[in-house]
Structure formats: C-alpha cells, structure tokens
C-alpha positions in Angstrom: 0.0 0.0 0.0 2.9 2.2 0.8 4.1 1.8 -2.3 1.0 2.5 -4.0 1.0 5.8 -2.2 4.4 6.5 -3.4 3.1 6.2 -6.9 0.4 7.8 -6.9 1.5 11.2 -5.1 4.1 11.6 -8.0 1.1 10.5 -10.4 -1.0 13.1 -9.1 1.6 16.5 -8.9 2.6 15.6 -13.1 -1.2 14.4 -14.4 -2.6 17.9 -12.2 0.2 20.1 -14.3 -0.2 18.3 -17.7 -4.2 18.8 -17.5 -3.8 22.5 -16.3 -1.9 23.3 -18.8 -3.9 21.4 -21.7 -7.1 23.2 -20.2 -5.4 26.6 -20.5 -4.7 25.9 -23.7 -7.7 25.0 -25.1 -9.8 27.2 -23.5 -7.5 29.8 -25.0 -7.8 29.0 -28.5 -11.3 28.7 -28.5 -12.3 25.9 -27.1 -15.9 25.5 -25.0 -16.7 26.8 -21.5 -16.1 23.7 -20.7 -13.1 23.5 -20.5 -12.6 26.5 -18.4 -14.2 23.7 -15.6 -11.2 21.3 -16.3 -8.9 24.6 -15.5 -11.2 24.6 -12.4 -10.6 21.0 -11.4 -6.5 21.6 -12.3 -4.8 24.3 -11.6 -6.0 24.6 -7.3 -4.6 21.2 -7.6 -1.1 22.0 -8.9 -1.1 26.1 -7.2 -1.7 23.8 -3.7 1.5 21.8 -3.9 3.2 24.9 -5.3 2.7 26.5 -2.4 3.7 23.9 -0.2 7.1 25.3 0.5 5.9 28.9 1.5 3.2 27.3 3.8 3.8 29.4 7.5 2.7 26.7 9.5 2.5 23.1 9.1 -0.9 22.2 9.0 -3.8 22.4 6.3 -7.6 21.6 7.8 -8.4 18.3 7.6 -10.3 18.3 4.5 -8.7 21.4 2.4 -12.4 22.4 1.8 -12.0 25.9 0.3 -9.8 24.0 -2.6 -12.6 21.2 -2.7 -15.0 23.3 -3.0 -13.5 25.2 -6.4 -12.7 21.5 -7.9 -16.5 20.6 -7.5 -17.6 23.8 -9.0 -15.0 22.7 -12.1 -16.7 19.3 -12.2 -20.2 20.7 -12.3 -19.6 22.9 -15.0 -18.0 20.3 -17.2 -20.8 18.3 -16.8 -23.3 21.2 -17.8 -21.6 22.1 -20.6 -22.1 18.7 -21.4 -25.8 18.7 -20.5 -25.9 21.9 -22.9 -24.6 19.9 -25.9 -21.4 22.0 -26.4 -18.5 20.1 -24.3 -15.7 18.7 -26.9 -14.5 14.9 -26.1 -12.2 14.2 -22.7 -13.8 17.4 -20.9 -15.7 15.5 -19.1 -13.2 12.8 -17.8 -10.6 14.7 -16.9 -12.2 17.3 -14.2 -13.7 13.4 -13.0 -10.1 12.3 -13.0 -9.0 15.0 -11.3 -11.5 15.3 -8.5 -11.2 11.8 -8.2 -7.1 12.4 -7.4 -7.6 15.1 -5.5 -10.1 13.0 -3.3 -7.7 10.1 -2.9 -5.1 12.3 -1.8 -7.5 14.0 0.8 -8.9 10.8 2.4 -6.3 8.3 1.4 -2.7 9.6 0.9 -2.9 12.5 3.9 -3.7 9.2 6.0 -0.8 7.5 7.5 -2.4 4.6 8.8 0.3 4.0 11.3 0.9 0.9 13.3 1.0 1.3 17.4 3.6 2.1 18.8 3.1 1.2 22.5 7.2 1.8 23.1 6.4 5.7 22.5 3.1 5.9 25.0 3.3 9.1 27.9 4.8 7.8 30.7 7.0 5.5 29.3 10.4 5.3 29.4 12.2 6.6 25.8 14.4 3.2 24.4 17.8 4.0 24.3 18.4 4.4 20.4 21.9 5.5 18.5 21.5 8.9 16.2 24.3 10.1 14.3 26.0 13.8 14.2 26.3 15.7 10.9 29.8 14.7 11.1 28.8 10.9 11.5 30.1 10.9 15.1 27.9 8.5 17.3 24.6 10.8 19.6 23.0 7.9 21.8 20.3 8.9 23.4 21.6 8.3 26.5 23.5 11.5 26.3 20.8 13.7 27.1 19.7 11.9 30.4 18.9 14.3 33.1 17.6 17.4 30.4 14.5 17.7 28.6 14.2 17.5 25.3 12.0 17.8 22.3 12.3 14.9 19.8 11.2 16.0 16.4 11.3 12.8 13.4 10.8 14.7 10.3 11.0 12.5 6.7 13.5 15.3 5.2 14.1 18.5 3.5 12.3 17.2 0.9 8.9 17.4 2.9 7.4 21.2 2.9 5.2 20.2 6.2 8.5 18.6 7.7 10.5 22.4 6.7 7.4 24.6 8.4 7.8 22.5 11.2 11.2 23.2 12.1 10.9 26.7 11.1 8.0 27.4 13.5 9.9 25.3 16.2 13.3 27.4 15.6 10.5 30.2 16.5 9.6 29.5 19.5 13.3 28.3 20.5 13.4 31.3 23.0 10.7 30.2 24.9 11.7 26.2 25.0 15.1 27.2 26.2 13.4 29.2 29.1 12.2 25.9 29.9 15.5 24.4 29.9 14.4 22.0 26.8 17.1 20.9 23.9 15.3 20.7 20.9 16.6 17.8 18.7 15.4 16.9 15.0 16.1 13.4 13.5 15.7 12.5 10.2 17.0 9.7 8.3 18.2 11.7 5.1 22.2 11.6 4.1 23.8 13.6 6.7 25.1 16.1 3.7 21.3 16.9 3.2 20.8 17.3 7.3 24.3 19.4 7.3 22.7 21.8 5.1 19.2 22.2 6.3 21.3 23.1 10.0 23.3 26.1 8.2 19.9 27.5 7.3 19.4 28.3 11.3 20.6 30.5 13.6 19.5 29.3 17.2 21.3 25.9 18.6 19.1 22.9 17.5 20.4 19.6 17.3 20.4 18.3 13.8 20.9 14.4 14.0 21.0 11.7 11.5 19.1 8.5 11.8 21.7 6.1 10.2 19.3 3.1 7.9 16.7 4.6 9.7 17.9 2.2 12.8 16.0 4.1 15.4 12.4 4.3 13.5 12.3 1.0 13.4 13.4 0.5 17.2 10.8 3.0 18.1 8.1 2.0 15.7 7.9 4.9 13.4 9.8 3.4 10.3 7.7 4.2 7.1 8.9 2.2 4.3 8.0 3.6 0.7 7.2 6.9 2.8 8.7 9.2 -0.2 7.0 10.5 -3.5 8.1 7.9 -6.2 11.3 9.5 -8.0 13.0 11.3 -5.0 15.3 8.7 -4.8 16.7 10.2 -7.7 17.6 13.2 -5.1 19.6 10.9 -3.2 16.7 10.4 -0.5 16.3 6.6 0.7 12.7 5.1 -0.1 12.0 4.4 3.3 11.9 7.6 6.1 9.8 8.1 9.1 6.8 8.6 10.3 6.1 12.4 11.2 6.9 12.3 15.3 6.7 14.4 18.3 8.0 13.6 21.4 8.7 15.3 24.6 11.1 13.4 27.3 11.6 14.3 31.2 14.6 14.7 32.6 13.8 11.3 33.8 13.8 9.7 30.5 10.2 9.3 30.9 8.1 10.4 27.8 5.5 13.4 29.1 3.8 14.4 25.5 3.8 12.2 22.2 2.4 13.3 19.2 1.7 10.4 16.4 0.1 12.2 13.6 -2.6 10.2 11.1 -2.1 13.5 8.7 0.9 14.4 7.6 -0.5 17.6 6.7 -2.0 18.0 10.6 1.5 18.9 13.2 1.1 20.0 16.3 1.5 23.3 17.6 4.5 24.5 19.8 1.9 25.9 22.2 1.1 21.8 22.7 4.5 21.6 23.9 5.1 24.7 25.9 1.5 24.0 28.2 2.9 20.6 28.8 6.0 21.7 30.4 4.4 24.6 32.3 2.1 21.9 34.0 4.6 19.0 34.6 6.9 22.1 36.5 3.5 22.7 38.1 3.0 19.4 38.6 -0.4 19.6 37.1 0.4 17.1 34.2 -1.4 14.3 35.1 -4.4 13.8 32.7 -3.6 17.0 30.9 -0.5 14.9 28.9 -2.0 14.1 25.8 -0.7 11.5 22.8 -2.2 11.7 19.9 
C-alpha cells in the first residue's frame, strides 16, 4: 500500500500540471466553456503543492475544503456544458479524474495509517536508540539523560510540512530554552542533506542523522515507501519516518507524544510549551495528551 502511495503522489503533482496546462490551452484557442471547468478542477490542484514550500505553518484543515469546493464547481460545469450539448470529447473525464485524485489524496494519501507504537506511550520510558552527528560521530540517546528534550522525526528537507515544522519550532526556541528543553530533530536523510538544512538556522538545535533509519524501526515509526516515487533520484532513501513528536523528562520518561494520522495535521508548539508549564506545576497528570 505504501508503495501505492508513493506512486500515486508523484502521479498526481505531473497528471494535475499536464491537465492544467492542456485546459489553458484550449480554452484559449477557442475551445468551450467547458473547458474553463477542467482549468477549475486543475490548476487549485497544482497552485496547492506549489505552495507547499511557503506554507507558515505546518498544518492544512483536515479536508482542504476551500480547494474542494472550487474543484466541485469545475466538475459541475463540465458536466453542464455537457448537459448543454457544447462540451468537446475528454472534458468530461478529466475534471472526474482529477476530482477523483484530488479525493484520494485527501482521504487516502494524507492518512498515515500508522501501526501502534506502545514503546512511545506518555509515561513511558524513551528506548535508548543511536543517532548520528552531521559529522557521522555517534549521539546515543543516553546523552541527554537528566535534560529535557523535544524529539522531532521529520522525513527530510524534501517534505514542505517537515520544513514549516522546524521553522515554526526554531521560532519559538526562546521560549523552550526558558524551559531548559534541547530541541533535537532526526531525520534519516544523508547527513550532507541534514548538514545543510542546519546552516539555514541561527539558534542551537540539534540536527541528527538517523543512520538506515535504525532508530524508527526500534521506536516503531519506520515508514517504508514513505517518499513520492522518483526522489530517490535526489539521493533520498525510499524508506523515512513517520512524522513524530515527542517530549522526554529529565527522567527519560516520555511526558507528551504526538503520532500524527495526517501528515499535513502537526502539532502546535503551544502543545508543547502547556505541557511543560504543567509538569513544572506538577499539574500534568491527565492533561498529557498522545495523539
């Protein structure tokens, strides 16, 4: 199924900018109205991954409605134009094809399905896993006993959400470090990509390396086929990790846990910041959520 995903995302992005671009074309040299509602159906499909990479925060709503909502409007005028006699061949099925795509990727590709991971539950203590340095120098774990710190899996710089992420973490660094929390990112990219994506910050997080992706598959979070179909080509392995957020007492103890179903859905820093404000309170309790 994983695979299937992988396929299809990279399906989707280059059927979406072929269509859009057709559409336009037509349309422009005379073609029916119709075609103006494959346009409709197309290009909110390839302006949304576009603009992927600028997104300020990294989260979408559930069901990307205001987009949906155009992309039914394209469908419904192809099919009157058809209903009116005066749709040329293939209208029709593409703006079906591409709600269709659009659909899938809503409902089906967004959703991680992930397996349990009962190793990562709040209160639990953190395994003991090996992460590599940018320099390939060894990072257990282990070395952070007695701190608190912010474990963030991302799948690599290749992911827009994963990038948003970090950037709105590096944001509120201030106030984790008020809070005494080292903020550490994993991902199991090449450590040349990981090198590079550190030089783009200014404030001291921990970029570490995730060697084979040894440590997703200790912890659960391993997500074989988890890349779009061709970025292997980049350099990227197929397999990466599962979107993760966890937060770890100085007791090694796991207080918050966040196991996203949506990779477009991340949790906000504010999440993390309440936590620690009520475990120094000693108000956690029932207030520590995993997701």
């Amino acid at each position: 199924m994983n695979r299937l995903k992988s396929l299809f995302i990279s399906l989707l992005v280059f059927t979406a900018v072929l269509i859009a671009g057709y559409s336009i074309w037509k349309f422009g040299t005379g073609g029916s109205w119709g075609w103006l509602g494959v346009t409709l159906t197309a290009v909110p499909v390839v302006l949304y991954f576009l603009n992927l990479y600028h997104y300020k925060t990294p989260r979408t709503s559930e069901n990307l409605t205001p987009l949906t909502i155009v992309i039914d409007i394209g469908v419904l005028l192809t099919l009157y134009s058809r209903y009116q006699g005066v749709s040329e061949p293939g209208v029709v099925p593409l703006a079906l094809l591409m709600l269709i795509g659009w659909t899938a990727y809503v409902h089906w590709y967004s959703k991680l399905k992930r397996p349990d991971a009962p190793k990562l539950a709040v209160g639990e203590k953190l395994p003991d896993v090996t992460l590599y340095d940018v320099n390939g120098r060894p990072v257990p774990t282990s070395d952070f006993a007695g701190q608190k710190v912010l474990y963030l899996f991302y799948r690599g710089n290749w992911c827009p959400f994963c990038m948003a992420q970090i950037r709105e973490i590096a944001g509120q660094y201030r106030q984790l470090a008020e809070r005494n929390v080292q903020v550490v990112l994993v991902s199991p990219q090449p450590q040349e990509k990981t090198a590079g994506l550190a030089r783009k910050f200014d404030v001291p997080l921990r970029f570490l390396v995730d060697k084979d992706n040894a440590a997703a598959r200790q912890l659960g979070i391993a997500h074989e086929y988890g890349i779009p179909a061709g970025y292997e080509l980049l350099g990227y392995d197929a397999e990466t990790v599962l979107p993760t957020v966890l937060l770890v007492a100085e007791n090694g103890r796991i207080l918050y846990a966040d196991l996203t179903d949506n990779y477009r859905i991340r949790p906000e820093p504010a999440q993390f910041l309440r936590v620690l404000d009520e475990a120094e309170t000693g108000e956690a309790g029932s207030s520590l959520t995993s997701s």
